[in-house]
N, C-alpha and C positions, 0 to 999 in steps of 0.2 A: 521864212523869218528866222530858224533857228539858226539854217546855215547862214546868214547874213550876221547874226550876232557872233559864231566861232569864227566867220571870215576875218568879222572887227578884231577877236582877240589876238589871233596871228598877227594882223597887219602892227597893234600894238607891240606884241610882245618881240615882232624884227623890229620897231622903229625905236623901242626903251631898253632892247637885250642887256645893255652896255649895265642902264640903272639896276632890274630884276638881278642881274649876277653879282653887282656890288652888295646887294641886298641879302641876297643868297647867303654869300660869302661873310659878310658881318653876321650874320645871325648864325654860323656855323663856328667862328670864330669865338666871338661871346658866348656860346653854350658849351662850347670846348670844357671839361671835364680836366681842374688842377688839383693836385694832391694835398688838398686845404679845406679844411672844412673853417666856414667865416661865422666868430659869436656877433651878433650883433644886438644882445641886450638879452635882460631877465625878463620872469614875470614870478606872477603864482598860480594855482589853480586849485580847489577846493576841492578837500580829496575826500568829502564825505560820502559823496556818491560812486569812491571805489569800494567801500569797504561796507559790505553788509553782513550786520550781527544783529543773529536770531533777539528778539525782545530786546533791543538794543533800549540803553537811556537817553535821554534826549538832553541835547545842549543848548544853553541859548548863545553862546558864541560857535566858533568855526577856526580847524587847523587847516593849512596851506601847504603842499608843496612847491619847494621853490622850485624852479627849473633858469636854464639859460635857454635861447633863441640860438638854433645854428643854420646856417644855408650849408648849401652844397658847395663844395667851390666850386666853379665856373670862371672862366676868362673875366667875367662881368663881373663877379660881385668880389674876385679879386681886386679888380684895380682897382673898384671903389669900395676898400677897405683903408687905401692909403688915403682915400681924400675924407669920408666918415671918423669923427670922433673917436667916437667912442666902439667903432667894429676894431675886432682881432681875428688874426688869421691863428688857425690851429693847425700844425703839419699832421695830415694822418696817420704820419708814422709815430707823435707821441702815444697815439692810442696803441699801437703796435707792442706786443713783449718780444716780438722778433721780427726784423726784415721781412722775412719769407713770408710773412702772414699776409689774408687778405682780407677787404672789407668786411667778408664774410664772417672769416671769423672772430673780428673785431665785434661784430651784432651779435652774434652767439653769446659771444663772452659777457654783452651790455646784457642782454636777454636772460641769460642765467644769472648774473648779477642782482638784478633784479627779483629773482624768484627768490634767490638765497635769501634777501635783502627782506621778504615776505615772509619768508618761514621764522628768520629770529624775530622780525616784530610780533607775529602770532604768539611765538614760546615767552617771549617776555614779559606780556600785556595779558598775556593767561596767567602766565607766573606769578607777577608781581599784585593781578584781583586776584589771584586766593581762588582760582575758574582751573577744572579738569581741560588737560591738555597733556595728550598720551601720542608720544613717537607711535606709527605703523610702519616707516620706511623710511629709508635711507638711498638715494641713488648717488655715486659716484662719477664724475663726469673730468676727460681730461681738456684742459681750455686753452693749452698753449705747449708745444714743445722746444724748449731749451733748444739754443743754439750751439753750444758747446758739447752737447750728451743729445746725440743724433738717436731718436727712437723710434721702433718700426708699428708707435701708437700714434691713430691721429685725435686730432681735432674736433670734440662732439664723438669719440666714445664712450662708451659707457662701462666701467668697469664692472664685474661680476666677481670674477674670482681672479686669485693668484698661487701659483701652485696646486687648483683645488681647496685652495681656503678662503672659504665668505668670510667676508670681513665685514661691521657695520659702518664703520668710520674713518676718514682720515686719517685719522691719527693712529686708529688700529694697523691702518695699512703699511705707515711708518715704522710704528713698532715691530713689525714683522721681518718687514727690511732689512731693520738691522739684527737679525737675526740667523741671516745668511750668508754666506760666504761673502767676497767683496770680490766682484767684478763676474760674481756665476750669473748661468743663464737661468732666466723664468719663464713662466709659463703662463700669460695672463687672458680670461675669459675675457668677453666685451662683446657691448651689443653695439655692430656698428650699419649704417644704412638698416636699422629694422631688423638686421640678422647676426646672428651667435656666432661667434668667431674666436679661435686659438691666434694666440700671437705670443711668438719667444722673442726676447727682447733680452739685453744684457746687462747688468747693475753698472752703476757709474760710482765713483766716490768722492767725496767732494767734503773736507773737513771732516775725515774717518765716519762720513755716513755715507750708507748705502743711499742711489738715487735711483728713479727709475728714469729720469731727463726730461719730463714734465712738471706741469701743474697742475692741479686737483680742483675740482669744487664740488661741495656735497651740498644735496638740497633735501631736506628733510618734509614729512608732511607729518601731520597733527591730527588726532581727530578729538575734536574740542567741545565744550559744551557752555555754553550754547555754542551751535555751530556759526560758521563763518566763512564768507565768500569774497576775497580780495579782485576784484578786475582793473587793471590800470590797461590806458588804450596802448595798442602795437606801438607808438612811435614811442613810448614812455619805455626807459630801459635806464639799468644802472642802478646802482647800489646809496645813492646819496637821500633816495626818501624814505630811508628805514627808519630815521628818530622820526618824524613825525608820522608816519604808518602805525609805530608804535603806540604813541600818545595818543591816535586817533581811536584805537582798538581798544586801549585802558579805558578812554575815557565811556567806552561804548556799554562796559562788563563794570564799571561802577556807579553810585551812585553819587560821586563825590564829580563835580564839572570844573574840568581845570582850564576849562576857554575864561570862565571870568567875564563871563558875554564880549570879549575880543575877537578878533579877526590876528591871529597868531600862526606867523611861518616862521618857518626854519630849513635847514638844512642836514646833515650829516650821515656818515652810516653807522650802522648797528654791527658790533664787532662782538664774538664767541662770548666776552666776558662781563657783555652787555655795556660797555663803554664807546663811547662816541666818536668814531672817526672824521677825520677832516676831509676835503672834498676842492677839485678845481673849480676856479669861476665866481668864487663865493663873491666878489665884489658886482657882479651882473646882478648876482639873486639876490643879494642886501636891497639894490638900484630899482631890482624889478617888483621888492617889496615896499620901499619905499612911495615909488610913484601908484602901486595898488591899493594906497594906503591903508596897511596894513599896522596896527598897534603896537605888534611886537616881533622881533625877528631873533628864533635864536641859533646860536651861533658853534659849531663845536671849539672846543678849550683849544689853547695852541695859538698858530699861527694863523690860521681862520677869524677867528678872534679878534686877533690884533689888527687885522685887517679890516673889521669890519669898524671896529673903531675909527682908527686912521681916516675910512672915506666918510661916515659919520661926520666926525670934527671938517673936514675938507669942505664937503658936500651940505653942511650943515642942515643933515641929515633931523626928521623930528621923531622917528621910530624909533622904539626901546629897545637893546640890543640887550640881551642876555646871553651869559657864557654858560655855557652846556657838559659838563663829563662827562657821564654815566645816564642811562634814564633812570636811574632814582634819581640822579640830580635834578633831572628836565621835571620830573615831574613834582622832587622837591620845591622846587623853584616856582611853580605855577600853584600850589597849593598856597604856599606864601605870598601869594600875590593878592589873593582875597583878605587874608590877613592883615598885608597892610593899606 
């Protein structure tokens, strides 16, 4: 019996060879792998259940992060990007700070973005409730090497020292810099694959500063009171849900509820000086809060903004758009809203 039934699938698969290879062959074709990653819409997602604080307060509304929708590129959802509306193709090289770079460390770079992106919401939303929130550490991480200033640092190390001198910060690391001769050699510590490593590297100069031909990002941790546990899932990366990370954190350490029992998203990042930066896509995540019907969406100042206006009036949009500075603004802005 059994061999009667494999007899049949040979007899099929010489008498359809011709169809199975066509098949084959499309479906090899279509999953083909283009250097595109395709948006094809917003949404939101409720980020109270990332962020757990001890004896937290309770809301009767809910903050939102926005996000956009990406596929892979693939041969398929390429070409139907030209016939879809409202799909956009992204080249992966805008994510790129350099040619040579690869997917990889595009995700590193999204991955630590995002951690960064966690640590100034915790410092600010500590800060600004009046809540103990004491630096333990500082890591220094290098995210991208300069095409022009060739350096013998990669990608995902870690800095430690330079010269023998621990430094805590960025900016320490800068000051020191220019400190040095202009175009001497270093000598800089790093933890790279898991292991301690010497690496001599040569100063670059570039508008009479010393460089070292990288970029930097520091991520700081906290030990906070009440304490505090941020988990956003693996596919979540990137530095644009730090305003509302923030708001969610304040709102947790206070007793004052700036939901207004709303369903309120927004976007932006959380930059050194606690002001709001802007962010690609923002017309997807306005679209993906809109149709979540979401009450209120806010927006960072700028060009974001004006944008989000525009597809509003267009789109005749019923969501309240509010413009964003700083988080005292954001949070100005929401306390006022009970107000009026």
């Amino acid at each position: 019996m059994i061999q009667k039934f494999f007899k049949r699938i040979v007899e099929v698969l010489k008498e359809e060879y011709k169809f199975f290879l066509t098949l084959l062959l499309c479906y090899i074709v279509f999953t083909f792998p283009v250097n595109y990653y395709i948006v094809t819409g917003g949404g939101i997602s409720n980020i109270d259940s990332r962020i757990k604080v001890e004896n937290a307060n309770q809301s009767q509304g809910d903050f939102y992060i926005s996000y956009v929708t990406e596929l892979q590129g693939r041969v398929s959802t390429y070409l139907l990007s030209f016939i879809m509306k409202d799909w956009k193709r992204v080249s992966v090289d805008d994510y790129k700070y350099e040619e040579e770079e690869k997917v990889e460390d595009i995700e590193f770079r999204s991955d630590l973005d995002l951690e960064a992106a966690n640590s100034k919401a915790i410092y600010f939303a500590y800060h600004l409730a009046g809540k103990p929130c004491e630096e333990i550490s500082t890591k220094i991480y290098v995210t991208s090497i300069l095409k022009d200033y060739p350096s013998k640092l990669k990608i995902r190390d870690e800095i430690i020292m330079i010269n023998d001198q621990k430094l805590k910060t960025i900016e320490e690391y800068k000051n020191y810099l220019q400190t040095l001769q202009p175009k001497s050699e270093v000598e800089l510590t790093v933890i790279r694959n898991k292991k301690e490593k010497k690496i001599k590297t040569t100063l670059y100069q570039y508008e009479n500063q010393n460089l070292l031909g990288v970029t930097l990002q520091q991520i700081k941790k906290y030990k906070t009171s009440p304490n505090i546990k941020i988990q956003f899932q693996k596919r979540e990366s990137g530095p644009s849900g730090g305003l509302m990370t923030t708001l969610d954190i304040y709102n947790k350490l206070t007793k004052k509820d700036l939901t207004n029992s709303l369903k309120i998203a927004g976007t932006g990042t959380i930059e050194e000086d606690g002001s709001i930066g802007e962010i690609g896509e923002i017309k997807y995540k306005l679209l993906g809060a809109e149709k979540q019907k979401a009450d209120i969406f806010l927006a960072p100042t700028g060009e974001n903004y004006e944008t989000c206006k525009k597809v509003k009036k267009e789109k005749k949009l019923k969501i309240k758009i509010i413009e964003v500075k700083t988080i005292e603004d954001a949070i100005t802005k929401l306390e006022n809203l009970k107000e009026n």
